[in-house]
C-alpha positions in Angstrom: 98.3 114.0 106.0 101.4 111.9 105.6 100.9 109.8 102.5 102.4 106.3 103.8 103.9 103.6 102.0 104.3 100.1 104.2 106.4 97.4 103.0 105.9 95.0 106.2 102.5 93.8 107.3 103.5 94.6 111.2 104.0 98.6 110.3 100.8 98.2 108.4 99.0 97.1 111.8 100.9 100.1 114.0 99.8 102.4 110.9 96.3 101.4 111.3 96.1 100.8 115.5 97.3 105.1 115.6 94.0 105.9 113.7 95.7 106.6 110.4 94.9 103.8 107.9 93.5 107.4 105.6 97.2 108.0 105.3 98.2 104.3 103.9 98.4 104.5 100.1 100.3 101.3 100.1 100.6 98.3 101.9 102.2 94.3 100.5 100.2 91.2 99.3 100.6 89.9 102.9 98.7 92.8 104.1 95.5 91.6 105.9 94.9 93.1 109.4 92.8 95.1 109.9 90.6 93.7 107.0 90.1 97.0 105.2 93.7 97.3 104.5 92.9 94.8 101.9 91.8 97.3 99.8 95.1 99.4 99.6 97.3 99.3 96.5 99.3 96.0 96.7 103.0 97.0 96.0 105.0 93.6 95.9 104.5 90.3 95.1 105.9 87.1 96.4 108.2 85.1 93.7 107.5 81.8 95.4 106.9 79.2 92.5 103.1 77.9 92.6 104.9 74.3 92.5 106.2 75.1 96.1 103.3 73.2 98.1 104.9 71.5 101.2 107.6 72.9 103.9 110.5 71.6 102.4 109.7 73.2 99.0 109.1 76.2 100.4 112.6 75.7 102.5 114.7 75.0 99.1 113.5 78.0 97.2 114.2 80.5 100.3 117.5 79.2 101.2 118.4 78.9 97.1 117.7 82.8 97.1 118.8 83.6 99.8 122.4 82.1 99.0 122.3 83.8 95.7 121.3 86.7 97.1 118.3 87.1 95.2 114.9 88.5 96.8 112.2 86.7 97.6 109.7 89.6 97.2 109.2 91.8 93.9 108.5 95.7 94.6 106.6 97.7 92.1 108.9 100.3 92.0 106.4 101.9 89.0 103.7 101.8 91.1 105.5 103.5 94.5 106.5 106.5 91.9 102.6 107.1 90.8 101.5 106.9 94.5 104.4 109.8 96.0 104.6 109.0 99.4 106.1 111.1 101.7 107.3 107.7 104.2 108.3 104.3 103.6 108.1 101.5 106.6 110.4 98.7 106.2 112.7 96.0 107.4 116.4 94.9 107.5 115.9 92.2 110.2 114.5 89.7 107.8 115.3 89.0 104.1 112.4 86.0 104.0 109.8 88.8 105.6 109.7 91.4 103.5 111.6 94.0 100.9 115.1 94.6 102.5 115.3 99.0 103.5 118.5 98.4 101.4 116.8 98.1 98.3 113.9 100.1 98.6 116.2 103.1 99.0 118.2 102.1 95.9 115.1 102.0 93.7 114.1 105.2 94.9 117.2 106.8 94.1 116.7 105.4 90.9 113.3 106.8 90.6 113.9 110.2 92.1 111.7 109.8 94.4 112.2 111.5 97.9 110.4 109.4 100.3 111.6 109.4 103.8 112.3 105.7 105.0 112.1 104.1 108.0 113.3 101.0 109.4 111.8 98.8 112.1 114.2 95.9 113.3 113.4 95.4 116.7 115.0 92.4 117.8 113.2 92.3 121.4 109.7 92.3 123.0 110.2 95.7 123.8 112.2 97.4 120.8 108.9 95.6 119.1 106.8 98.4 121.0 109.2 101.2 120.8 109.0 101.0 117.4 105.3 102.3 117.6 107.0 105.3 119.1 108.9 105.8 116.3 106.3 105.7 113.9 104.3 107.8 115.5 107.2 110.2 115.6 107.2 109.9 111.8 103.8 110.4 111.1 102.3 113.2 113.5 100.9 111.1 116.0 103.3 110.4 119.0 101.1 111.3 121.8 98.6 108.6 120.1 101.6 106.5 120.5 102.8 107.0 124.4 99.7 105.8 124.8 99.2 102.5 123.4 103.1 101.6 124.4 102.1 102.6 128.1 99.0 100.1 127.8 101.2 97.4 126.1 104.2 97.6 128.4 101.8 97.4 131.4 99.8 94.0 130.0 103.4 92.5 129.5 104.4 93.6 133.4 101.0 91.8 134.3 102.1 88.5 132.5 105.7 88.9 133.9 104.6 89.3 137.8 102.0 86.4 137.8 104.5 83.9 135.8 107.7 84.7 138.1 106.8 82.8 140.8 105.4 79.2 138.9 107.4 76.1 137.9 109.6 77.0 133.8 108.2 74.2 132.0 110.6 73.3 129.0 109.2 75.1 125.8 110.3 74.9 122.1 109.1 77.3 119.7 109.1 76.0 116.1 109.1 78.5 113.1 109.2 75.8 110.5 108.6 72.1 110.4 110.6 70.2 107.7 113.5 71.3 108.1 113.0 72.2 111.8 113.4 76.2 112.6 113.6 77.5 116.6 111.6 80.6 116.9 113.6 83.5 117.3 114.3 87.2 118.1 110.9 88.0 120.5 109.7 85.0 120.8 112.5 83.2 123.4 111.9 86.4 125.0 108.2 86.3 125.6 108.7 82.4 126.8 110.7 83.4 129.3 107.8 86.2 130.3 105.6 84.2 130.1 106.9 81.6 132.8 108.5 78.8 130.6 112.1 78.0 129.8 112.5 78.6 126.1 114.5 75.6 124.3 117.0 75.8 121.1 117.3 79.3 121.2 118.0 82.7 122.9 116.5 85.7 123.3 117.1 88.4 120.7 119.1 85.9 118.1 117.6 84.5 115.0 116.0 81.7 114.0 118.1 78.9 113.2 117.8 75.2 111.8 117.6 72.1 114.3 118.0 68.6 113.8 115.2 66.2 115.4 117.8 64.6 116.8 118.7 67.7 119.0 115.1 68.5 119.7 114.4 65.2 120.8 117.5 65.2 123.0 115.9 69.0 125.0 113.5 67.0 125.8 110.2 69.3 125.5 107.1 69.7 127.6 105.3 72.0 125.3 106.0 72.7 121.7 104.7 75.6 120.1 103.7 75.4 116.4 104.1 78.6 115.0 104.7 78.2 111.2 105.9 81.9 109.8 103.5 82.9 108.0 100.5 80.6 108.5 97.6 81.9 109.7 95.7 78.5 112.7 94.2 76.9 110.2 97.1 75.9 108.1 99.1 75.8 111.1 97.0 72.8 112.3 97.2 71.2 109.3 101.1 71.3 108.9 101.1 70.4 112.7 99.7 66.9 112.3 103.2 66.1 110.7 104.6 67.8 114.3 102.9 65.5 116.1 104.0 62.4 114.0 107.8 62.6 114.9 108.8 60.6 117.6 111.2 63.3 119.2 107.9 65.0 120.4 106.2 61.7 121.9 105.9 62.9 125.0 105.4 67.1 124.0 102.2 68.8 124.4 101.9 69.9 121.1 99.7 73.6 119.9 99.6 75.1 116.9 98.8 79.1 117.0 98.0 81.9 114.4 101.8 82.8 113.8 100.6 85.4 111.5 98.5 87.4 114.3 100.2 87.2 117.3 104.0 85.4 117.1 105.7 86.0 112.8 105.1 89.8 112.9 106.8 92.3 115.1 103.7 94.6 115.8 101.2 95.1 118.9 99.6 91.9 118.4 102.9 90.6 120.2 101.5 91.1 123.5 98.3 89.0 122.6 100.8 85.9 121.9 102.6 86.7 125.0 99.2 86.2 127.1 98.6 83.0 125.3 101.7 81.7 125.7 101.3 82.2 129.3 98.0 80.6 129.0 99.7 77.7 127.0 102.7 76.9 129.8 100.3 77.8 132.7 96.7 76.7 131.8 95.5 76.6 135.6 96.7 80.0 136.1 95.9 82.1 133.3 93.2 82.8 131.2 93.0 81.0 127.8 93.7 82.9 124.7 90.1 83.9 122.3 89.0 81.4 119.8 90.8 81.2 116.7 94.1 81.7 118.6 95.6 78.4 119.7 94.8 74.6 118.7 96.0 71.7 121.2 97.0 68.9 118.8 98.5 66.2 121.5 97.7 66.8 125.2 101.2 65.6 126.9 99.5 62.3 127.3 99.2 62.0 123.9 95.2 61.3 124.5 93.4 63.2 122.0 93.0 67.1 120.9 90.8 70.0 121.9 90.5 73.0 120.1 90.7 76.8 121.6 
């Protein structure tokens, strides 16, 4: 048994999908898939004031710490020590995501402790399933891993030979409403897979701020409501504020579950990927299961349907 540590709720879902949630001693607040993760030891908490209830709040507290180079997650460092893993999953990619790798290895040196920790900061579709290899590699269990990566890679192949053909509708992919966000790394990426022509942003790079004035000016057909972090519902509620700004007039306009299948770099990817084909395409590709995707403004602007 490896005793494993995960600071990022992504490695917590690779952890779990190579049949070794035994081994997780620790997992983060944000931990929540598969369900019975939610009983692991919580090891960080989020320092995001109660008081920060809307967008822009949220915005001004993350970009405050973020310039003073503050954390936005607290690790209990105590707590790690009592549990004596023997590997630590975490991130660089993303200081709003999760505990920096950085960090965590300075408070083990400070604690003695002589975890092994790895990294995941995939910046692409792919590296995002190559990193199951290399978990898998870390924890015993690599042939469990060829596996699911050969499955994956082939569901993505499907999507990419049955979109190449079709028209690129123009898609934007918006992380955050007020101020605006792009989605980025993966997620230009899997527009383009997916048979659309991602807007306000490029594959592999990160998110970055827009102005509606630019956004308006790209002119969408289909914008994509993936608040990081928000699981449909909420998504849907922020998004009725989307479809209010008259940049998007003429946009079809669906929020998604950015939490399971777009914010977090694990398998689940591949499940956004199919819906975003379904979302570009909708007369060529199946839609996405319940719970997945809400259509807030049909590009008519008549109405909404759920899905």
């Amino acid at each position: 048994m490896v005793r494993i540590v995960s600071l990022l709720p992504s490695a917590t879902e690779i952890v779990c999908s190579l049949g070794l949630a035994n081994d997780l001693v620790g997992v983060t607040h944000e931990c929540d898939y598969p369900p019975e993760v939610r009983t692991k030891a919580a090891l960080t908490r989020s320092r995001l004031p109660d008081d920060a209830r809307t967008p822009a709040d949220v915005d001004r507290f993350v970009s405050a710490s973020v310039d003073g180079g503050e954390l936005i997650y607290e690790l209990d460092v105590d707590q790690i020590r009592a549990l004596d893993p023997d590997l630590i999953l975490s991130q660089d990619l993303c200081r709003v995501c999760a505990v920096p790798s950085g960090h965590v290895t300075d408070a083990l040196a400070v604690l003695g402790c002589s975890a092994a920790v790895l990294s995941l900061d995939a910046h692409t579709l792919d590296g995002v399933i190559e990193t199951i290899v290399h978990v898998g590699e870390a924890t015993g269990a690599r042939a469990t891993a060829i596996r699911m990566v050969t499955t994956l890679r082939a569901r993505v192949d499907a999507v990419r030979r049955a979109a190449e053909s079709l028209p690129r509708p123009r898609t934007l992919a918006l992380e955050w409403s007020d101020p605006p966000f792009s989605g980025g790394h993966w997620v230009p990426e899997m527009i383009g897979i997916a048979g659309g022509s991602p807007l306000l942003s490029e594959p592999g790079m990160p998110s970055r701020r827009l102005s509606w004035e630019e956004i308006g000016a790209a002119r969408p057909e289909h914008v994509v409501f993936m608040p990081c972090g928000y699981a449909l519902d909420r998504a849907a509620d922020e998004g009725r504020a989307v479809i209010a700004r008259p940049e998007l007039r003429a946009a079809r306009v669906v929020a998604v579950d950015a939490n399971a299948v777009f914010s977090r770099p694990g398998p689940r990817l591949v499940d956004g990927l199919e819906a975003l084909a379904w979302i570009q395409h909708p007369d060529r590709f199946a839609p996405p299961p319940p719970g997945t995707v809400i259509e807030l403004r049909t590009r008519a602007g008549q109405g909404t349907t759920g899905g």
